[in-house]
NUKE-281057 format. One record per atom (N, C-alpha, C): residue in three letters; x, y, z; atom name. Coordinates in Angstrom, 3 decimals. Atoms other than C-alpha are relative to their C-alpha. Layout:
// residues N
{'ALA'; {X; Y; Z}; 'CA'}
...
//
This chain:
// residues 141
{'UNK'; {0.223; 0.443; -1.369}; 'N'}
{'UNK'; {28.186; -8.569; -11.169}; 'CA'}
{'UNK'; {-0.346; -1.482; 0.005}; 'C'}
{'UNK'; {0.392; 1.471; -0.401}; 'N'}
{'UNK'; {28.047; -12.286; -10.087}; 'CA'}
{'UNK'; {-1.098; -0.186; 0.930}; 'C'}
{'UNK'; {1.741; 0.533; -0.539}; 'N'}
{'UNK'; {24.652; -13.057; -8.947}; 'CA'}
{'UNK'; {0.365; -1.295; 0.955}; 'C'}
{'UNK'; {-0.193; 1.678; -0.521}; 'N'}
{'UNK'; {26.085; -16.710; -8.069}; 'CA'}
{'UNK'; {0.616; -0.010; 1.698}; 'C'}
{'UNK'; {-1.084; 0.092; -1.398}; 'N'}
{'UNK'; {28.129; -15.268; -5.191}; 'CA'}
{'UNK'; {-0.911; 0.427; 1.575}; 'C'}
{'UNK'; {1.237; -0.443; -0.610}; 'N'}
{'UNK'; {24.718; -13.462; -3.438}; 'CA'}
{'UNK'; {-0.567; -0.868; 1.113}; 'C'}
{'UNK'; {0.834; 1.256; -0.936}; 'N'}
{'UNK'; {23.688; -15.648; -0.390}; 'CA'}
{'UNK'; {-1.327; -0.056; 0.411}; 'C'}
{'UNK'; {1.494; 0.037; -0.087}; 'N'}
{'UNK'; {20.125; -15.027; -0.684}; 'CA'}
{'UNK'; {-0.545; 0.340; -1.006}; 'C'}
{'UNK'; {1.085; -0.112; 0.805}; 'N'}
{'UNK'; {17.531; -14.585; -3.513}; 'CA'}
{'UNK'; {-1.457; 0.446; 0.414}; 'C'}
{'UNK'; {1.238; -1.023; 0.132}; 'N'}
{'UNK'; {14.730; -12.092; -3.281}; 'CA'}
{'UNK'; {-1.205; -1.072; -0.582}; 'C'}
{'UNK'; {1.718; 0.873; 0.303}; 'N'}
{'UNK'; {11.314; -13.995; -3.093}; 'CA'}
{'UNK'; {-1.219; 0.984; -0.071}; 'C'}
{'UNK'; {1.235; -0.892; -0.312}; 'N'}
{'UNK'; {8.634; -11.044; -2.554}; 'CA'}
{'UNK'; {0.272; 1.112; 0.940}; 'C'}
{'UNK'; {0.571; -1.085; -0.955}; 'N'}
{'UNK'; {7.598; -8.181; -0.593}; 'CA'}
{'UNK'; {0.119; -0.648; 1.098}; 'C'}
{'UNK'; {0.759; 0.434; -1.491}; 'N'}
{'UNK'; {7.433; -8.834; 3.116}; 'CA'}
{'UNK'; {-0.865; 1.095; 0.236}; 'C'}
{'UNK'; {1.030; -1.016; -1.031}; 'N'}
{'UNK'; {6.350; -5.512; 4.296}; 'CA'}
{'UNK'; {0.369; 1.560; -0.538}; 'C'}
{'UNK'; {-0.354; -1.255; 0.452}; 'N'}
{'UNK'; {6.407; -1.512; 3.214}; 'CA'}
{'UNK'; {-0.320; 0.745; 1.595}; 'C'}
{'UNK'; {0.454; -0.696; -0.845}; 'N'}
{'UNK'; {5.981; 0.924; 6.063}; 'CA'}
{'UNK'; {0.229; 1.110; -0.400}; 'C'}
{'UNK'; {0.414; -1.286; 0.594}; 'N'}
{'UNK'; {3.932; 4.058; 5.711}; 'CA'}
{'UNK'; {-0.195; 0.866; 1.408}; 'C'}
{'UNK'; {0.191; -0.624; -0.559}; 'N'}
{'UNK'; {4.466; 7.042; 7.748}; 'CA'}
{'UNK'; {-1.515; 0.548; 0.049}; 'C'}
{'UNK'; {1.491; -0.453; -0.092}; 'N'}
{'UNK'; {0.779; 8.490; 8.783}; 'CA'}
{'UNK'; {0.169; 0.947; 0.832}; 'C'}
{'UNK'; {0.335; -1.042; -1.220}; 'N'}
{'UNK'; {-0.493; 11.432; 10.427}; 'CA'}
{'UNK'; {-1.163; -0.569; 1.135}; 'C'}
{'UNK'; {0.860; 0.694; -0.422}; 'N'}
{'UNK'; {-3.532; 9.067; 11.610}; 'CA'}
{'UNK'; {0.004; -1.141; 0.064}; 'C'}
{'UNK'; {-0.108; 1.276; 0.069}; 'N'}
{'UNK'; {-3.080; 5.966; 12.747}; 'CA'}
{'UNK'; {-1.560; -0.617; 0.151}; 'C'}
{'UNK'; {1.452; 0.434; -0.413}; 'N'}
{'UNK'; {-6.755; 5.064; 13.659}; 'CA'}
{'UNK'; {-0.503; 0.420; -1.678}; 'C'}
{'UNK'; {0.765; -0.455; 0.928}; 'N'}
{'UNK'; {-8.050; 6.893; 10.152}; 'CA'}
{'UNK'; {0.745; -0.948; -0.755}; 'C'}
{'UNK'; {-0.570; 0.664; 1.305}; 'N'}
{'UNK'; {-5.063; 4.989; 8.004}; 'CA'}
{'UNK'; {-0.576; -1.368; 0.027}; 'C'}
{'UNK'; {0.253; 1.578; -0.045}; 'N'}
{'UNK'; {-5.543; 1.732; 9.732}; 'CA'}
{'UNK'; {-1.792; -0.627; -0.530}; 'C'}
{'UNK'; {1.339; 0.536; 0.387}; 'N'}
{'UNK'; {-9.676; 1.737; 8.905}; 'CA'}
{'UNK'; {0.176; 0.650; -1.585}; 'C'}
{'UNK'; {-0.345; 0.061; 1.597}; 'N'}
{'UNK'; {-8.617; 2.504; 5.070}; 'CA'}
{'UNK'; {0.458; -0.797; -0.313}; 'C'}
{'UNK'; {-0.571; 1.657; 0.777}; 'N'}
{'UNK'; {-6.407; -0.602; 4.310}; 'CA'}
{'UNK'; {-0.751; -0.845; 1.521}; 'C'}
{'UNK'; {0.580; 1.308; -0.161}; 'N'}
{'UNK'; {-8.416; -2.716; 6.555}; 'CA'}
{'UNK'; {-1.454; 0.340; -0.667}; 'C'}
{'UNK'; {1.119; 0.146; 0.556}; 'N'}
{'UNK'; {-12.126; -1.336; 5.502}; 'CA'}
{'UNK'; {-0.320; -0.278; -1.458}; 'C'}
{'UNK'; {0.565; -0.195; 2.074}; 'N'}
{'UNK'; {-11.770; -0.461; 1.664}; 'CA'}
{'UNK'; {0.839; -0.997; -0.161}; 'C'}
{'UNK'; {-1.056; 1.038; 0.719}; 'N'}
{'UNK'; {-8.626; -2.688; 0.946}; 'CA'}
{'UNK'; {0.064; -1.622; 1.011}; 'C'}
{'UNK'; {0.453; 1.190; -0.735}; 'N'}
{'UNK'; {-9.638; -5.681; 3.207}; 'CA'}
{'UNK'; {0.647; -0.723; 0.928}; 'C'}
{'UNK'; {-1.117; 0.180; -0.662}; 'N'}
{'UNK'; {-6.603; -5.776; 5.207}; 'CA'}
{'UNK'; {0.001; -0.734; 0.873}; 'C'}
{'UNK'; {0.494; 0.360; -1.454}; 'N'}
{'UNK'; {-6.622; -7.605; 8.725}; 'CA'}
{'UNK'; {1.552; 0.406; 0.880}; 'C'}
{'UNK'; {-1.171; -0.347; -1.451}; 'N'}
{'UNK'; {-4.638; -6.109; 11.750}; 'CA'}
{'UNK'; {0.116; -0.931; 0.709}; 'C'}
{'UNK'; {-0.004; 1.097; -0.715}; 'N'}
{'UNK'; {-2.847; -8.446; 13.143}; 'CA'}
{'UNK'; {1.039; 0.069; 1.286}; 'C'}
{'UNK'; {-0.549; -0.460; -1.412}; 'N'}
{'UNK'; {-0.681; -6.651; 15.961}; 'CA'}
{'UNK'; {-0.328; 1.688; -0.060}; 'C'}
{'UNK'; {-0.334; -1.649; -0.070}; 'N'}
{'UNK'; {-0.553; -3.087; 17.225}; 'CA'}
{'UNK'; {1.120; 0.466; 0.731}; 'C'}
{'UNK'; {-1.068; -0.541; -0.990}; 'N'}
{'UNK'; {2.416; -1.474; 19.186}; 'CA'}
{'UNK'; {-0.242; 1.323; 0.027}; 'C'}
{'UNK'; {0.425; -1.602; -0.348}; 'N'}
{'UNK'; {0.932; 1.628; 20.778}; 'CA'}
{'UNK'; {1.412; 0.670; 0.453}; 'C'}
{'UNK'; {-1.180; -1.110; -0.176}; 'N'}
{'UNK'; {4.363; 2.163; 22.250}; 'CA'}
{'UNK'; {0.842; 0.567; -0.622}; 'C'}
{'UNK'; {-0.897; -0.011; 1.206}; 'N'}
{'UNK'; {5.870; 2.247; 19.314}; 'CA'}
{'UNK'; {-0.665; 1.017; -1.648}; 'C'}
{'UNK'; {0.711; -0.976; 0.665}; 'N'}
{'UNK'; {2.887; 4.302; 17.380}; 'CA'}
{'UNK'; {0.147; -0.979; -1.383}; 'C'}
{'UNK'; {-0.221; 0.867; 0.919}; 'N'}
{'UNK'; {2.924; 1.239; 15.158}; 'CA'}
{'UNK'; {-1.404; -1.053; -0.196}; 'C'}
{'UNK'; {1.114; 1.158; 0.035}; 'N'}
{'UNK'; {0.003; -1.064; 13.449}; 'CA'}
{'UNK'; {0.673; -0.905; -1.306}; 'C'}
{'UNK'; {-0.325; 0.874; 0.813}; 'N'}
{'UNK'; {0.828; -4.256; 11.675}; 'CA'}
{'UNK'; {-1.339; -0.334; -0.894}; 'C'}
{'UNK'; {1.110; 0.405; 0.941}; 'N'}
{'UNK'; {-1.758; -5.062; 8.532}; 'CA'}
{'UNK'; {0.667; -0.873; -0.871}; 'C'}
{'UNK'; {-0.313; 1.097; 0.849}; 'N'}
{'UNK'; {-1.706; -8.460; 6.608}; 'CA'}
{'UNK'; {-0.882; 0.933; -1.253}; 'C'}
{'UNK'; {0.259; -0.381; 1.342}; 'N'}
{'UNK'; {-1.944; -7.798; 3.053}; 'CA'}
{'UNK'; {0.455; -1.269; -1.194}; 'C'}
{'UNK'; {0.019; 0.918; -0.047}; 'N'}
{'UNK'; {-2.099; -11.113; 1.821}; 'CA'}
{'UNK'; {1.033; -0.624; 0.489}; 'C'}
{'UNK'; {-1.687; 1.104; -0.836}; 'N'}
{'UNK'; {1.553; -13.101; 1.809}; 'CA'}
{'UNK'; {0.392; 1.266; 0.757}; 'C'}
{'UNK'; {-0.912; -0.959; -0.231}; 'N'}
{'UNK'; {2.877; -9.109; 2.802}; 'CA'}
{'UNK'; {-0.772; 0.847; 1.230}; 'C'}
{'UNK'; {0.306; -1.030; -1.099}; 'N'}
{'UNK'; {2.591; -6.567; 5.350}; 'CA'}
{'UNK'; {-0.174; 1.342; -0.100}; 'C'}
{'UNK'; {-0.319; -1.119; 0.263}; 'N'}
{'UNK'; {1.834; -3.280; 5.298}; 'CA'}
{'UNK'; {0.382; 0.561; 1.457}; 'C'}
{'UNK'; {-0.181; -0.311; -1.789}; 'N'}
{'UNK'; {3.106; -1.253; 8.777}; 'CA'}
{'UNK'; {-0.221; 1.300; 0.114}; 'C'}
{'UNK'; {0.543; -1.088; 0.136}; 'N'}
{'UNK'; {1.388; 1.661; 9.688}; 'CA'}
{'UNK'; {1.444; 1.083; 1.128}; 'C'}
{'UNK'; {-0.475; -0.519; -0.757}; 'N'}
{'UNK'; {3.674; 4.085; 11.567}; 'CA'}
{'UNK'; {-0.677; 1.831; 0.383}; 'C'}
{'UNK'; {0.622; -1.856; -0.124}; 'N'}
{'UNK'; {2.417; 7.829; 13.157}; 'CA'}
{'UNK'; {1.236; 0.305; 0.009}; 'C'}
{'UNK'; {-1.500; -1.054; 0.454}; 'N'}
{'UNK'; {5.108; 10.465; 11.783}; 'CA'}
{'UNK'; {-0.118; 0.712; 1.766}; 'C'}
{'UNK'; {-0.316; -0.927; -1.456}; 'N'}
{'UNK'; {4.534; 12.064; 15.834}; 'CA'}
{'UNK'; {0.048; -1.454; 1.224}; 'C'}
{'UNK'; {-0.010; 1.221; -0.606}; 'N'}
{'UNK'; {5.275; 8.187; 17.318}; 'CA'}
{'UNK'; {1.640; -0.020; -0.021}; 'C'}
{'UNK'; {-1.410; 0.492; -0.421}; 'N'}
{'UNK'; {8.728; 6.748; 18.759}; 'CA'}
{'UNK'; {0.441; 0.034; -1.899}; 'C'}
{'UNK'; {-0.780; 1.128; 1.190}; 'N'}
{'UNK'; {9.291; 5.172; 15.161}; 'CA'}
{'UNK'; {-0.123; 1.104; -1.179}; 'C'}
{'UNK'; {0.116; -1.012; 1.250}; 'N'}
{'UNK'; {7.896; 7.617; 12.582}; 'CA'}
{'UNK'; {0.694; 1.527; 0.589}; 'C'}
{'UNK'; {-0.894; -1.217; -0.156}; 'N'}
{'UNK'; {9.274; 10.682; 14.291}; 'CA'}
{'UNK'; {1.254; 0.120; -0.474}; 'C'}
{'UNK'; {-1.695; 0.169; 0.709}; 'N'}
{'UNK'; {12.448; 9.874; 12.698}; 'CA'}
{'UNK'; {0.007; 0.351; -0.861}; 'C'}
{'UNK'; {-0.265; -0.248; 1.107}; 'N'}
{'UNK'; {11.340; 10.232; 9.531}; 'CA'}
{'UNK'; {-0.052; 1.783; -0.709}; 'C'}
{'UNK'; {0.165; -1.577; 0.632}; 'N'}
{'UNK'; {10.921; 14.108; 9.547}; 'CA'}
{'UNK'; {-1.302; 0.320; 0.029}; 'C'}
{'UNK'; {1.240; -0.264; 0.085}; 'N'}
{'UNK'; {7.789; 15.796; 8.204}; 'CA'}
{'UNK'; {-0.849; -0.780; -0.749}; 'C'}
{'UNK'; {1.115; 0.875; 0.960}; 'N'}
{'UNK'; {4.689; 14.365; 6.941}; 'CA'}
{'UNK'; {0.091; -0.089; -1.354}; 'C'}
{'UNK'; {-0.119; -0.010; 1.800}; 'N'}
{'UNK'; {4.642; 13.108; 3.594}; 'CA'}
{'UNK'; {-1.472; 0.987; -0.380}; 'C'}
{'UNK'; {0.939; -1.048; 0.762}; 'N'}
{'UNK'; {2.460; 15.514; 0.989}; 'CA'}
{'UNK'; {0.364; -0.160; -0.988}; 'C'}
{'UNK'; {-0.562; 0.072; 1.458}; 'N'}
{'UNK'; {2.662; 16.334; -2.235}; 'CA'}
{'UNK'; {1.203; 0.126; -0.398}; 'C'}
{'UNK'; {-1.659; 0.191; 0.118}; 'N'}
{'UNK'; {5.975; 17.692; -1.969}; 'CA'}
{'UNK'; {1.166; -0.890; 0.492}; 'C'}
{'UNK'; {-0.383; 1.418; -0.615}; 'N'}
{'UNK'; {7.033; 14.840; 0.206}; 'CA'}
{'UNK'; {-0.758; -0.989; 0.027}; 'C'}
{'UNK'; {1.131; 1.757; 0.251}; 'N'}
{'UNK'; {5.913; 11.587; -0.232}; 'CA'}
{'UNK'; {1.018; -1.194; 0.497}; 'C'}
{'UNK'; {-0.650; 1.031; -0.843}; 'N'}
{'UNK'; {6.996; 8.507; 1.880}; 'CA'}
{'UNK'; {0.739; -0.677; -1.093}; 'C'}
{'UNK'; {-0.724; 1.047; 1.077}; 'N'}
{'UNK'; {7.390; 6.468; -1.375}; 'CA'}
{'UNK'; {-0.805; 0.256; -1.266}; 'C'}
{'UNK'; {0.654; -0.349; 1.654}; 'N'}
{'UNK'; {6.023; 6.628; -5.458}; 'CA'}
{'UNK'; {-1.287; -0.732; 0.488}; 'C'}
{'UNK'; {1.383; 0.792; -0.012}; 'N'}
{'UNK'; {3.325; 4.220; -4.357}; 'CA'}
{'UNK'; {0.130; -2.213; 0.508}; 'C'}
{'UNK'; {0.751; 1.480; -0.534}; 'N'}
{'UNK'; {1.876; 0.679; -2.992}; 'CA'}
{'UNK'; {-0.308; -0.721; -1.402}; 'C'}
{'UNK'; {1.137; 0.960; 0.935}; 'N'}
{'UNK'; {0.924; -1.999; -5.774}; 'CA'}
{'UNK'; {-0.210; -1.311; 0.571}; 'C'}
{'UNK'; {0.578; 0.791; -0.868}; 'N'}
{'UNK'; {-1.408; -4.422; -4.382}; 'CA'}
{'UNK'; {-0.532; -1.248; -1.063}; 'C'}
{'UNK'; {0.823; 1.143; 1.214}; 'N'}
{'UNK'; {-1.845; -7.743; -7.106}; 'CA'}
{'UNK'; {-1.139; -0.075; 0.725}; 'C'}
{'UNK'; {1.439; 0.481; -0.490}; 'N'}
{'UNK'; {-5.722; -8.465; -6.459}; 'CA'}
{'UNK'; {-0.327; -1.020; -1.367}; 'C'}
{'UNK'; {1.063; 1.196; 0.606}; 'N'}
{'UNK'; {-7.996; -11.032; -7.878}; 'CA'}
{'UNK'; {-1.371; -0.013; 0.773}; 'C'}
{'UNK'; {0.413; -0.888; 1.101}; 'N'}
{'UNK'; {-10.715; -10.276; -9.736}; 'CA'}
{'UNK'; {0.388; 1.169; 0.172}; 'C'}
{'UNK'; {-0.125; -1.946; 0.236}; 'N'}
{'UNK'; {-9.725; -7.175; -11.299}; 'CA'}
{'UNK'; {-1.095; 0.043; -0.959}; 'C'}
{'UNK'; {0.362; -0.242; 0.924}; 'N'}
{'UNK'; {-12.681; -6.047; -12.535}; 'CA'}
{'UNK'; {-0.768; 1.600; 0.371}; 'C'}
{'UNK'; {-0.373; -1.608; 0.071}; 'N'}
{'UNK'; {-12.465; -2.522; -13.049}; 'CA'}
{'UNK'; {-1.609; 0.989; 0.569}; 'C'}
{'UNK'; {1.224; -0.611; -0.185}; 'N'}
{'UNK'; {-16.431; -1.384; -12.798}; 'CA'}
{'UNK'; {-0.376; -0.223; 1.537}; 'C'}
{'UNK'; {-0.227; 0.606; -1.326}; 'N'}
{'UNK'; {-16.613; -3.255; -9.174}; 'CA'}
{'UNK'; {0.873; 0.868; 0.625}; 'C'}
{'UNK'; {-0.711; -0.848; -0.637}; 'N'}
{'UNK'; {-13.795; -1.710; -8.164}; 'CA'}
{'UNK'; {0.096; 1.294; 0.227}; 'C'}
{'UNK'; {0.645; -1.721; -0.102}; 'N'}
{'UNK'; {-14.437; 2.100; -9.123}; 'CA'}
{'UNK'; {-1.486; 0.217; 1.110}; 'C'}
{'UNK'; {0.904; 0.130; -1.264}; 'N'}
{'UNK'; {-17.658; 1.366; -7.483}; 'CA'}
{'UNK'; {0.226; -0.311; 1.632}; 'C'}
{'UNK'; {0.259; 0.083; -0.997}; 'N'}
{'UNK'; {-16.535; 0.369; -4.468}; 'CA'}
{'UNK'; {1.252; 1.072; 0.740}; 'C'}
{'UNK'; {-0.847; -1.010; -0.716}; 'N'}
{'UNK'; {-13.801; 3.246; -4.071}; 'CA'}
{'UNK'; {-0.846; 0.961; 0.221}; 'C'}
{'UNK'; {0.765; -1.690; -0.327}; 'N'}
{'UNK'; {-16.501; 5.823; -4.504}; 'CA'}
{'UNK'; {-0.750; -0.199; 1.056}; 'C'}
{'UNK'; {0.916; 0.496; -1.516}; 'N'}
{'UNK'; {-18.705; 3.840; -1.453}; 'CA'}
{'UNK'; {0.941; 0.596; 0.936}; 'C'}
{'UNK'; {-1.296; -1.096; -0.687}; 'N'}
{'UNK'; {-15.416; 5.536; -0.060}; 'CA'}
{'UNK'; {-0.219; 1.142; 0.042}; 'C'}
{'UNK'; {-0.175; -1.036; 0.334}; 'N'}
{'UNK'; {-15.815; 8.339; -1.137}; 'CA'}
{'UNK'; {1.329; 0.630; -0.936}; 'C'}
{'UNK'; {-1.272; 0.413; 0.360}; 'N'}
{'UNK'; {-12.408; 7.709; -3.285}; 'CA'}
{'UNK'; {-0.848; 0.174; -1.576}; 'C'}
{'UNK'; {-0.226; 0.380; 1.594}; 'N'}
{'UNK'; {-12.004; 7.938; -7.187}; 'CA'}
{'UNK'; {1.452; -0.159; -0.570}; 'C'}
{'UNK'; {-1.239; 0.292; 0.673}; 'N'}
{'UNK'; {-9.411; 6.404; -9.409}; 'CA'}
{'UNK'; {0.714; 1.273; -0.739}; 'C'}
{'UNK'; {-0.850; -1.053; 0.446}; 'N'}
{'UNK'; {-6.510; 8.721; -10.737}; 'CA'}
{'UNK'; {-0.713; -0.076; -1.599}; 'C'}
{'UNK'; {0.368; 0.034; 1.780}; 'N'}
{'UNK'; {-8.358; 7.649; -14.341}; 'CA'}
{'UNK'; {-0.341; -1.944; -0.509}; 'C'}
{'UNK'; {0.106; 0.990; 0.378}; 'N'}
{'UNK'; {-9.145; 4.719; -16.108}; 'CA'}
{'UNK'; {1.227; -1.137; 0.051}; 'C'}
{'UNK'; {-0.727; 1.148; 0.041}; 'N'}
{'UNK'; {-7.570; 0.881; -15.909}; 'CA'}
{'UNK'; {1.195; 0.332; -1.429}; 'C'}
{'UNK'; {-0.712; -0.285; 1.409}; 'N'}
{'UNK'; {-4.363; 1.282; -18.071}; 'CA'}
{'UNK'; {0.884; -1.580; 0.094}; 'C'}
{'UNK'; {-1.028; 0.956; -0.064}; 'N'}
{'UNK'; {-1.686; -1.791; -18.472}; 'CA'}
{'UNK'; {0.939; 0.247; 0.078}; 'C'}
{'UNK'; {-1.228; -0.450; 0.144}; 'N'}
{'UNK'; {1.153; -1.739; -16.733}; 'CA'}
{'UNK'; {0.903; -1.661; 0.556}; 'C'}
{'UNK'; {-1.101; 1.316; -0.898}; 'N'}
{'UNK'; {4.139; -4.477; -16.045}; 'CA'}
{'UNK'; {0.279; -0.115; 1.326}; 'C'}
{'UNK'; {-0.505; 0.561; -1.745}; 'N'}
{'UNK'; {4.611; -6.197; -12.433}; 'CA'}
{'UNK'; {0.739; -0.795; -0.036}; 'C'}
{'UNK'; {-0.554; 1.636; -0.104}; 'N'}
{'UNK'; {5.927; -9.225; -11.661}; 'CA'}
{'UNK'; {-0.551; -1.117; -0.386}; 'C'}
{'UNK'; {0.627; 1.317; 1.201}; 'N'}
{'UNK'; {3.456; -11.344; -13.188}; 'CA'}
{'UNK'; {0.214; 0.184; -0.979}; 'C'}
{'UNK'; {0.307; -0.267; 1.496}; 'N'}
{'UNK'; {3.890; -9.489; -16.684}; 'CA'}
{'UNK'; {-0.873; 1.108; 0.084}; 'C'}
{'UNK'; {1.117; -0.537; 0.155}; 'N'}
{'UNK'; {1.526; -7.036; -17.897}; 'CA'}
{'UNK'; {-1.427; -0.118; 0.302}; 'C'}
{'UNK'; {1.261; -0.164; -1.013}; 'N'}
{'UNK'; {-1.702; -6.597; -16.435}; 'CA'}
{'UNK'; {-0.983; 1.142; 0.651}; 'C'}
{'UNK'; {1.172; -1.508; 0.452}; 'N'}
{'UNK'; {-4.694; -3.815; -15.852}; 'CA'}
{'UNK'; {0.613; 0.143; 1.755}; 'C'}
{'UNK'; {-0.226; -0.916; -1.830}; 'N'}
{'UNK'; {-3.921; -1.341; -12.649}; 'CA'}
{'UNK'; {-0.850; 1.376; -0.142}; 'C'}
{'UNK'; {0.307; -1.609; -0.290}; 'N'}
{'UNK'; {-5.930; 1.587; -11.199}; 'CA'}
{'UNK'; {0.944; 0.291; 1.376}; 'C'}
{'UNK'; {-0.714; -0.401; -0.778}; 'N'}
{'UNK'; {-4.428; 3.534; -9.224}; 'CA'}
{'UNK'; {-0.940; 1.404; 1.046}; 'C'}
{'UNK'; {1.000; -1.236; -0.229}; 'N'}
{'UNK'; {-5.811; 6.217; -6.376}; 'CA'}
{'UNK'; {1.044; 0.312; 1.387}; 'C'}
{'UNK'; {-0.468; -0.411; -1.132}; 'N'}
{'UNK'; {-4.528; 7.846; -2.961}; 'CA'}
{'UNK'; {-0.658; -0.328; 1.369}; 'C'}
{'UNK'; {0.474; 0.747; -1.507}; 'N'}
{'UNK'; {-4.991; 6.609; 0.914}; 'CA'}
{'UNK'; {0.418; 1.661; 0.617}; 'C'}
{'UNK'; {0.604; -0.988; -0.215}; 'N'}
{'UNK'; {-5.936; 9.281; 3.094}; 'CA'}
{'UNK'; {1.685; 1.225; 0.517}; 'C'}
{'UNK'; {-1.191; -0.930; 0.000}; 'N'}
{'UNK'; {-1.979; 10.548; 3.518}; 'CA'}
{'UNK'; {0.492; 0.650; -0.940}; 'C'}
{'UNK'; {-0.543; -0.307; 1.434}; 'N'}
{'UNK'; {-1.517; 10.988; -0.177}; 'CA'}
{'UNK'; {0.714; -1.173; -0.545}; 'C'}
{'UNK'; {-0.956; 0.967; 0.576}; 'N'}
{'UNK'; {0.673; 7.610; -0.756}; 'CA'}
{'UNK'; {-0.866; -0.111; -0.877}; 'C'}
{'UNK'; {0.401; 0.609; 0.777}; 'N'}
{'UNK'; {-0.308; 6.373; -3.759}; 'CA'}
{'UNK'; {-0.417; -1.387; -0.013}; 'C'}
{'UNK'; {0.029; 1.606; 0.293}; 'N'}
{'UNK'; {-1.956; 2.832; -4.333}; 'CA'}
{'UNK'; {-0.469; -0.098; -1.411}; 'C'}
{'UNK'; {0.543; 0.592; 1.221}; 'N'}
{'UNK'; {-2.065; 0.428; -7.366}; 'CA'}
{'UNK'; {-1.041; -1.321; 0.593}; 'C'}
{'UNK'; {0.389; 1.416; 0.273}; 'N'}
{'UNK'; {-4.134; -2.213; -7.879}; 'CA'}
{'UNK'; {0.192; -0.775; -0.856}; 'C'}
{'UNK'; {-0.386; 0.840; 1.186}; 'N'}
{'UNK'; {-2.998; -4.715; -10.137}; 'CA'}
{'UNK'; {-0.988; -1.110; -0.411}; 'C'}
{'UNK'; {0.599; 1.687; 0.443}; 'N'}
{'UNK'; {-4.911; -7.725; -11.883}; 'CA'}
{'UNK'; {1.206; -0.653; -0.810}; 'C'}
{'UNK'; {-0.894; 1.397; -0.116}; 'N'}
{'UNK'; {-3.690; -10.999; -12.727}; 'CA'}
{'UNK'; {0.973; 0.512; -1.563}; 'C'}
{'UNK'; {-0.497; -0.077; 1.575}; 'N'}
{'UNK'; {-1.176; -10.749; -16.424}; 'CA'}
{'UNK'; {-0.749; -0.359; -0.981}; 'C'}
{'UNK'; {0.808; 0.228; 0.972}; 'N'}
{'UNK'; {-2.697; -10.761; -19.355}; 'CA'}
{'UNK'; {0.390; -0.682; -1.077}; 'C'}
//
């Protein structure tokens, strides 16, 4: 395949959108624990926009104009997508377990190293209150 012929080049993430059964419960999870900031809502649309630093995350309700499309709620046997990874700075792993369990949240297990886009680098990983999966990533090592 010729790459050269491609009229655009992939820079980042803009935005993922996650079906929800709760839009009010998802949206105070990535803005309270994950520090998010809402920066539109579209009630008619059963839609919340969350900055996630350069990226977006977009909340949609699976019983809203927009998520009704997608079928049934994600679960274990359905799942919107494998998972969220969120680069952060500091990753430091004791901080962070601590402040998922102020959640009431625990990590799937200990910091392991896995490859991103920076390179290798420590990730926990845990679930938001639909089941999606999130990573957290720190910087490459």
């Amino acid at each position: 395949m010729d790459r050269s012929a491609s009229p655009f080049a992939v820079q980042r993430i803009d935005h993922i959108v996650l079906r929800v059964r709760d839009l009010d419960r998802a949206e105070a999870f990535y803005r309270d624990l994950l520090g998010c900031e809402v920066v539109r809502r579209r009630d008619d649309l059963g839609l919340r926009h969350l900055r996630a630093g350069a990226s977006m995350i977009d909340l949609v309700s699976v019983d809203g104009k927009l998520g009704s499309r997608g079928g049934a709620a994600a679960g274990k046997e359905a799942r919107n997508v494998d998972h969220l990874c969120l680069r952060i700075e500091p990753f430091d792993e004791a901080a962070i377990v601590a402040h998922l369990a102020a959640h009431g949240l625990a990590p799937h297990g200990p910091a392991s190293n896995n490859f991103g886009a920076e390179g290798d680098g420590p990730s926990l990983y845990f679930d938001d209150p639909d089941g999606n999966t999130i990573e957290l990533k720190g910087p490459s090592t």
